[in-house]
C-alpha positions in Angstrom: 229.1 105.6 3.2 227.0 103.9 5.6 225.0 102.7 2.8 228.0 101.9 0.7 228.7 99.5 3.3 225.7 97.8 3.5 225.3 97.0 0.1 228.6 95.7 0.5 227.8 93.2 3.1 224.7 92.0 1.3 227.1 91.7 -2.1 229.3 89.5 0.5 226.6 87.5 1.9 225.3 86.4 -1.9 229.1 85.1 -2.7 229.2 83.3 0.0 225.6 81.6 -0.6 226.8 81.6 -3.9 230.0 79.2 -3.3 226.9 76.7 -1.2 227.5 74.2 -4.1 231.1 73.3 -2.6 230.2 71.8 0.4 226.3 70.5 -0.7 228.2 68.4 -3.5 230.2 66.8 -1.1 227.7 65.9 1.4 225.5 64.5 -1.4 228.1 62.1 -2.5 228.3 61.1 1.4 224.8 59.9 1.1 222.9 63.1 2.3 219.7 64.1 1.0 219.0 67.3 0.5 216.5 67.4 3.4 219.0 66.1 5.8 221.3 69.0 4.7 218.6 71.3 5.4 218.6 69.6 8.7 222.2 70.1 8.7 222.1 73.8 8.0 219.7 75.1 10.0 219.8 72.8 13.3 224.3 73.7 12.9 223.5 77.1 12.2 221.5 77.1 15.2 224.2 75.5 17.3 227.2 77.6 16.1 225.5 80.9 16.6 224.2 79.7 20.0 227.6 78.3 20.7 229.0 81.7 20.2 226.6 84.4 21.7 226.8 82.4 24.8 230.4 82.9 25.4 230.0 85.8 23.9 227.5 88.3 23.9 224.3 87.4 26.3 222.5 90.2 25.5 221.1 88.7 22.2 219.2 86.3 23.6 217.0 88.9 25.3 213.7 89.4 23.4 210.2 90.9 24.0 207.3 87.9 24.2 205.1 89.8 21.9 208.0 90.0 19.4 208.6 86.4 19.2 206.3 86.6 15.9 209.0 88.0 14.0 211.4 85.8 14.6 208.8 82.8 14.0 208.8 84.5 10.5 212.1 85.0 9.5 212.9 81.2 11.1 210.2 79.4 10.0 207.6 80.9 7.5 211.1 81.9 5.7 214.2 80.1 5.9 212.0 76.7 6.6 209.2 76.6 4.4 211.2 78.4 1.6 213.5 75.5 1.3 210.8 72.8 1.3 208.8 74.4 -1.5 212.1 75.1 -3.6 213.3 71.1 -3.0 209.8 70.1 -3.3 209.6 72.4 -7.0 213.1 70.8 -7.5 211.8 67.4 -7.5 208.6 68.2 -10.0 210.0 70.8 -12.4 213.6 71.1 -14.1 216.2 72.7 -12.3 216.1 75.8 -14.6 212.1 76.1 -14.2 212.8 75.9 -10.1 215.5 78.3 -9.9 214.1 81.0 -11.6 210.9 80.9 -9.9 212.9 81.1 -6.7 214.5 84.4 -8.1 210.9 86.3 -8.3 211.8 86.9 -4.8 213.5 90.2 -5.5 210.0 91.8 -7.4 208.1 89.9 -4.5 209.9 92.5 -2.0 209.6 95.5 -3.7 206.1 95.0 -4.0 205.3 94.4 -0.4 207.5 97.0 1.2 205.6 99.6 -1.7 202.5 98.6 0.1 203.6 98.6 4.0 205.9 101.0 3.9 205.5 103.6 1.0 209.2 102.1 -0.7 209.8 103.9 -3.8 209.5 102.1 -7.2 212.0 104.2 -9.4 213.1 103.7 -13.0 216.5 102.9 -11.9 215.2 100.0 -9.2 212.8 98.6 -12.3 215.2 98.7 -14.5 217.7 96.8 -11.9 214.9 94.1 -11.5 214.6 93.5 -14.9 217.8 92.8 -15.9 218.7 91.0 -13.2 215.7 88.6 -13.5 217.0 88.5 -16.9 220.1 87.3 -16.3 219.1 85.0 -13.7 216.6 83.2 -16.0 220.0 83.0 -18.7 222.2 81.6 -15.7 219.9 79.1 -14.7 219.4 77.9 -18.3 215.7 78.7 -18.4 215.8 79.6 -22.5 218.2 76.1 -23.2 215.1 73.6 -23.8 214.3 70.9 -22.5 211.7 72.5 -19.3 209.9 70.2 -17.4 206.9 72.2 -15.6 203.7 71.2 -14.0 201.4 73.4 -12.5 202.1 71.8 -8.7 205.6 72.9 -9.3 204.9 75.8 -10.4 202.9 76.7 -7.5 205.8 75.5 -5.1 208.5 77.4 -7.3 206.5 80.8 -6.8 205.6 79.4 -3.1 209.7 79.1 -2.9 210.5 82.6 -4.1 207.6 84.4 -1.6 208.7 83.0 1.5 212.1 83.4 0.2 210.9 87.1 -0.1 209.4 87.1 3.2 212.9 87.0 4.8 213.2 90.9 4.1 209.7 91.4 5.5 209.9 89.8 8.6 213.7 91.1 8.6 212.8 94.7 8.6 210.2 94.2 11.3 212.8 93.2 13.6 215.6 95.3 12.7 213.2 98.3 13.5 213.5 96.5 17.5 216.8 94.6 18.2 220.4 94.6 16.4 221.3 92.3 13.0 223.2 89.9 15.3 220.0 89.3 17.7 217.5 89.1 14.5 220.2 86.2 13.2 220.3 84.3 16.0 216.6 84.1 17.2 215.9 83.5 13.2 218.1 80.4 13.5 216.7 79.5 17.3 213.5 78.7 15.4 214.2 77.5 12.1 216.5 75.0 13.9 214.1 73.0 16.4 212.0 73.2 12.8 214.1 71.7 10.8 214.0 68.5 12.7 210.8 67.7 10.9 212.8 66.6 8.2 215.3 64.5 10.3 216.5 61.1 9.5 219.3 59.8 11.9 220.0 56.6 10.0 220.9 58.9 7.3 222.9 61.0 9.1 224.5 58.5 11.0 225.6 56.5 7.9 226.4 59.7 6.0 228.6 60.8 8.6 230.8 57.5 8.6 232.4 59.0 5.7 235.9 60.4 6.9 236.2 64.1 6.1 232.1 64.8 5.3 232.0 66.7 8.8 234.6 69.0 7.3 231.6 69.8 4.3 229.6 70.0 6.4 231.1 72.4 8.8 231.9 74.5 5.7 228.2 74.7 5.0 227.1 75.7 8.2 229.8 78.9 9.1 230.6 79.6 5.7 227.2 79.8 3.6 224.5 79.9 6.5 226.0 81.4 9.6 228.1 84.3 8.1 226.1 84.8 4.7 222.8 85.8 7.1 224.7 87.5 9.4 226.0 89.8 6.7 222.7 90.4 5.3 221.0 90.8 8.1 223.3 93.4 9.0 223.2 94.9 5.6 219.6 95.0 5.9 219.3 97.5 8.8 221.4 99.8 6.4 218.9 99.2 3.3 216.0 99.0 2.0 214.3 95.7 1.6 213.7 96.0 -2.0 217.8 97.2 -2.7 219.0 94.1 -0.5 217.2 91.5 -2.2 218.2 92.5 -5.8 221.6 92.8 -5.1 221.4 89.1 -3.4 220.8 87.9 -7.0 224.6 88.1 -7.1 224.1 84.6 -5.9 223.4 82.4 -9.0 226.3 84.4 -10.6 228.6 83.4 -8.0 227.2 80.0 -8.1 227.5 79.5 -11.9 231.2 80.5 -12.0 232.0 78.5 -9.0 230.6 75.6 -10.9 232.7 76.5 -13.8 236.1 77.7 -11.6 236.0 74.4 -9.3 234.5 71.6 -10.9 234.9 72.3 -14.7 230.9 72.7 -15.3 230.3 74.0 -19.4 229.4 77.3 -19.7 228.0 78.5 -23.2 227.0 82.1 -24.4 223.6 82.5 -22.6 225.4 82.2 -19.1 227.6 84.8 -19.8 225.3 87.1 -21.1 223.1 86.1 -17.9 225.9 86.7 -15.8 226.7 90.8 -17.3 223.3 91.2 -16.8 223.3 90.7 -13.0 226.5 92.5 -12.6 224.6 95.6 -14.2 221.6 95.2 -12.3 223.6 95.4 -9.4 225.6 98.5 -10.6 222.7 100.1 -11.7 221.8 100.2 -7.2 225.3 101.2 -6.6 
């Protein structure tokens, strides 16, 4: 049961990164770029879960030195760098190309947590791998033509999907030390002060003269960053790495039909056929 519910909060925290396209769309057409929402994400997440723990719960904050490391990789090698090479791949590749490269991450995990920590590779986890990879390659349109792919991009796009991977890494490290709700918040209390690397306050301060964009952008920061990693963070204490990350592949499903639900995006054959394929690469883990 315990398990049940941990693969439930993972399946959770992909929907809710999976509806991110509602509030990024809106903050784009408020003049943000998508390193200022990074900016936006991280340094809010940051705030909000600091906001809370410290009427809240103290204890979180209270962390071993030497274990600092973990946290730097969850916060920074992860969440940070994994968004600049998927942006970066985003800006030299198509969409498509970019997207699916980001979603090696899953094969990424099982591989490293075979080698550290003796994970099982079974049929039933390959074959749950393969079709979701699958049908994240026909959800992101990767077989429609029309690619654009150099080999920089494609070296950012795989650079994207590792330290997207590394999350789970890192993740388990800490989980094996402190509670979910500690590992989210020091993972934020770095990737925040990072994130302001890619600040530009006459962006944000013309962006933001747009009545309601705070609204998006409060949406963005509780409902697909805050909640989404608490949820898999907690999920992941319950899982294995290599399980959690191919049922986060939920994601792009989520995303596609919320593109087709909310703002009337086209969907042909190949997205559906992408989209069964996740769902049974998920119940394949079930």
């Amino acid at each position: 049961m315990e398990r049940k519910k941990a693969s439930a909060a993972i399946l959770l925290a992909a929907v809710l990164w999976g509806i991110i396209g509602l509030w990024n769309r809106k903050l784009m057409e408020g003049g943000l770029s998508p390193s200022s929402i990074v900016v936006v994400r991280n340094f809010g997440g940051m705030a909000a879960l600091a906001l809370v723990c410290g009427l809240g719960d103290r204890q979180v904050f209270r962390v071993k030195r030497e274990h600092l490391k973990y946290f730097f990789g969850t916060g920074v090698v992860s969440v940070l760098l994994f968004t600049l090479c998927y942006f970066s791949c985003q800006r030299l590749c198509s969409l498509a190309v970019a997207s699916i490269l980001l979603y090696t991450a899953p094969a990424i995990v099982v591989a490293i947590s075979a080698l550290l920590w003796r994970e099982p590779v079974t049929k039933r986890k390959i074959a749950a791998l393969v079709l979701t990879l699958a049908g994240c390659a026909l959800v992101c349109g990767l077989f429609s033509g029309g690619l654009t792919i150099t080999a920089a991009g494609l070296l950012l796009g795989l650079g994207s999907g590792f330290f997207y991977a590394l999350y789970s890494i890192f993740g388990r490290c800490a989980l094996a030390r402190y509670g979910s709700m500690t590992v989210t918040v020091w993972t934020f209390l770095f990737a925040g002060p990072a994130s302001l690397l890619l600040l530009r306050p006459a962006e944000l301060a013309e962006a933001f003269r747009t009545p309601g964009l705070w609204l998006s952008a409060l949406g963005l920061v509780v409902f697909s960053t805050v909640l989404p990693y608490i949820l898999y963070t907690k999920g992941l204490a319950g899982v294995e790495p290599g399980r959690a990350s191919i049922l986060a592949s939920l994601e792009p499903v989520v995303a596609s039909l919320t593109g087709v639900l909310v703002f009337g995006e086209p969907v042909g054959a190949a997205v559906w056929a992408g989209i069964a394929c996740v769902l049974a690469g998920v119940a394949v883990l079930r």
